[in-house]
N, C-alpha and C positions, 0 to 999 in steps of 0.2 A: 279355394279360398277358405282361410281355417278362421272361425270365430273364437279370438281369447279370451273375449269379455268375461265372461263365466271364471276368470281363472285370477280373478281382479282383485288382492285385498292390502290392509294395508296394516304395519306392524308397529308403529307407534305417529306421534305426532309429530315426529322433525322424520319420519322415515317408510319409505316403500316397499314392500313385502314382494319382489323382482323375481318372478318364475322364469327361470331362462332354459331352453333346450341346448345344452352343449354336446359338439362333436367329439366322442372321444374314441373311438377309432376308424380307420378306413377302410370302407366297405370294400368284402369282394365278393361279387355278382351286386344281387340285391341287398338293399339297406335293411338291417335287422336292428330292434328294439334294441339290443343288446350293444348295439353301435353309436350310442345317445344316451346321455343322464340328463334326468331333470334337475335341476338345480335352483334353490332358492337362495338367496343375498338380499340384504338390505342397499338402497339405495336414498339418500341423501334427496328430502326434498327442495335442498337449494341448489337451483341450478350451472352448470358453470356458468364461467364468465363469458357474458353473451350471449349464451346460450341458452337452449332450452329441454324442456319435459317433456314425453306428452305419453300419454296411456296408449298402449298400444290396442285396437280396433279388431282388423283382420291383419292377414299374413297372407300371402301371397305364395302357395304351393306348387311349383315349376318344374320341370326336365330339365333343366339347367342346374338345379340344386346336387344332383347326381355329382354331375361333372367338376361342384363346387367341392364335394368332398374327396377327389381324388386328386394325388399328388401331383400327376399331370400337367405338366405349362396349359395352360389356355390363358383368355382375354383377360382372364381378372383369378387371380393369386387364388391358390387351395387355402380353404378355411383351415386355421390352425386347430389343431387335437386340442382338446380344451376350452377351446370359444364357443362364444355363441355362434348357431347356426344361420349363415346367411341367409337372407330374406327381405322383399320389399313389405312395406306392410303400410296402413292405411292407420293414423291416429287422434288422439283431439288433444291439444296442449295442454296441458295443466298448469304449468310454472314457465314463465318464461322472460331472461335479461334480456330477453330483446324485443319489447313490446310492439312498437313500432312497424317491425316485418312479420312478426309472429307474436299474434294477439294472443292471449287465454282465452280457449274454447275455439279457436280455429284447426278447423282439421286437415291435416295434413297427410302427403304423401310422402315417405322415404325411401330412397334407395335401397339402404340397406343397414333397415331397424333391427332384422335379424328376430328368430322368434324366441321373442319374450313380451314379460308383461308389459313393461316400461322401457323409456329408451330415452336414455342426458345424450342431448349431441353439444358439445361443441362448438363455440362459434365460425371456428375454420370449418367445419362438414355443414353448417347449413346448407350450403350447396347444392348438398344432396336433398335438401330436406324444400318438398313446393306447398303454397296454401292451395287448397282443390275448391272448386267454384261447384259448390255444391245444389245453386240454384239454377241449375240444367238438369237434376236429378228429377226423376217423376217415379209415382207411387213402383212402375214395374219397371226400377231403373235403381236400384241399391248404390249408396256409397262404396261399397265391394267393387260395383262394375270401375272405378278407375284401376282396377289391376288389371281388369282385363278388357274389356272392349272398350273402353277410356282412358286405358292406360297404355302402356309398350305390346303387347298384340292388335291391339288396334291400330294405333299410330303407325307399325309394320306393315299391316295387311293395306292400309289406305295409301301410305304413300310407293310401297315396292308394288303394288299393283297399278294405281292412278298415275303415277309420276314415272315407274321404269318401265311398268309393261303396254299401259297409255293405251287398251282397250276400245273399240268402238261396238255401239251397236251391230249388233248380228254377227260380233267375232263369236268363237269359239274358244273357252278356257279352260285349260287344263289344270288341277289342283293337284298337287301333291302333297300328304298328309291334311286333305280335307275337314278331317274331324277332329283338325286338332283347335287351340287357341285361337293360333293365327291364319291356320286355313279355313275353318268356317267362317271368319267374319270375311277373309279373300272370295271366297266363294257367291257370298250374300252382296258384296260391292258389286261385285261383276252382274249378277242379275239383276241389280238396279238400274246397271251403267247398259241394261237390253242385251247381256253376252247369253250364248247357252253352255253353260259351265258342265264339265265332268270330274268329278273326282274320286281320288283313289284315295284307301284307306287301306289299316295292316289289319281289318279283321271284318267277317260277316256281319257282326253286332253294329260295327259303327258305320260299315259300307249303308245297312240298314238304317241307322238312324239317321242320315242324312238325306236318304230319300222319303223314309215316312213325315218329315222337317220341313221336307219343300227347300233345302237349300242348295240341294243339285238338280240337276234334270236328268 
């Protein structure tokens, strides 16, 4: 999870000083610096119609983002050469025509804020956009954690585990890519749920940090 706040300013008084990461070419092997501009743009602090603002918080940094910049059919369309960079990202509204569902200072979750400073959605994409109940959070439980073990690797790891594999005490579970997002917290279910979990990983480092963790056996 990347923190932007640090990257936060603002360029006049009707307008937002918009650091955005754009795709401008596609990568082959590994993604190199050389493959992304930063880009700065002013942004308009009046909202669209309906819609809303909100300062972007964190960013959400995935293995899936790979797969975003390559031309390749997959589940969700190649980010175009030139856009911002897809990304879920975690932020606090600023300006908002939609006061009602989306108050000023509610922080929100989006699909895909993409990494930049600021983010106008819309009011057809609110959709994408949820208010996050931030009073389930405790001191060693960050706003960050809905990207990850409260957000879509969690939500993954509890219900493909609880609901499809439907575990009993004193099974036995197998993890594949244990050390990743969604198999450590699969992993950490399953010993709660009394299973003796094993897990594989692609590397010594991480086979090891899972057992120095306590989250395999």
């Amino acid at each position: 999870t990347l923190n932007v706040g640090a990257l936060l300013t603002m360029t006049s008084h009707d307008e937002f000083c918009n650091k955005r990461l754009l795709l401008i070419h596609r990568p082959k092997g590994m993604p190199r610096p050389e493959d992304f501009r930063l880009d700065v743009k002013p942004l308009s602090k009046t909202p669209p119609i309906g819609g809303v603002i909100f300062q972007t918080l964190y960013v959400s940094i995935d293995p899936a983002m790979r797969g975003w910049m390559s031309a390749a059919a997959s589940y969700l369309p190649p980010v175009k050469l030139g856009y911002v960079m897809r990304a879920s990202s975690i932020g606090r509204i600023l300006v908002s025509d939609s006061p009602t569902k989306f108050p000023v200072g509610s922080i929100v979750c989006c699909e895909d804020g993409g990494v930049q400073t600021y983010v106008a959605v819309r009011s057809k994409n609110l959709r994408f956009l949820s208010i996050l109940d931030v009073s389930v959070l405790t001191s060693n439980l960050p706003v960050s954690s809905f990207l990850g073990v409260l957000g879509t690797t969690g939500l993954t790891a509890y219900f493909g585990l609880l609901r499809i594999g439907m575990p009993q005490s004193g099974d036995t579970v197998l993890v594949s890519g244990a050390a990743g997002a969604t198999g450590s917290v699969v992993c950490q279910i399953a010993k709660i749920k009394g299973c003796k979990v094993i897990g594989t990983a692609g590397s010594e480092d991480k086979c090891r940090w899972l057992q120095e963790n306590g989250i395999v056996d």
